[in-house]
C-alpha angles and dihedrals in degrees: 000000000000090000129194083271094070114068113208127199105254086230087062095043084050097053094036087053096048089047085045096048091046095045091051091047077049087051086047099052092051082067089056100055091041082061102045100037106022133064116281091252088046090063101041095060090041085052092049090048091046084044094052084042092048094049080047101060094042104050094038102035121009102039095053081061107058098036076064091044119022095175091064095063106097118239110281125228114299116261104239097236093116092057142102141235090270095049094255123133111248 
């Protein structure tokens, strides 16, 4: 765990959270091609191991970063606030 004892540059956070994003959309994509390629059971125990990874990750790797750098988070999901009843942006 990188911890809230350990500063980090922000260069090197910012380089560690873009490898760690892009491992995770990696991770992600693994799931994908289980489902589309293995047994269904095949892909539902793939997609609980990549789930437990991914928590992982976040919690010990990518989170202390950005609780040192916020601005190094990326934008979450809009809100939908600004939608309509049919789920498009207005």
């Amino acid at each position: 765990m990188l911890g809230s004892e350990i500063l980090m540059k922000k260069e090197l956070a910012q380089q560690m959270a873009f490898i760690l994003r892009h491992c995770s959309d990696l991770l992600v994509h693994t799931s994908w091609m289980m489902k589309c390629h293995g047994t269904e059971e095949e892909a539902l125990e793939h997609q609980k191991a990549v789930a437990r990874v991914l928590a992982e990750l976040g919690v010990e790797l990518l989170y202390p970063i950005y609780h040192e750098y916020p601005d190094l988070e990326p934008p979450g999901p809009p809100s939908g606030e600004d939608e309509d009843k049919d789920g498009q942006s207005s």
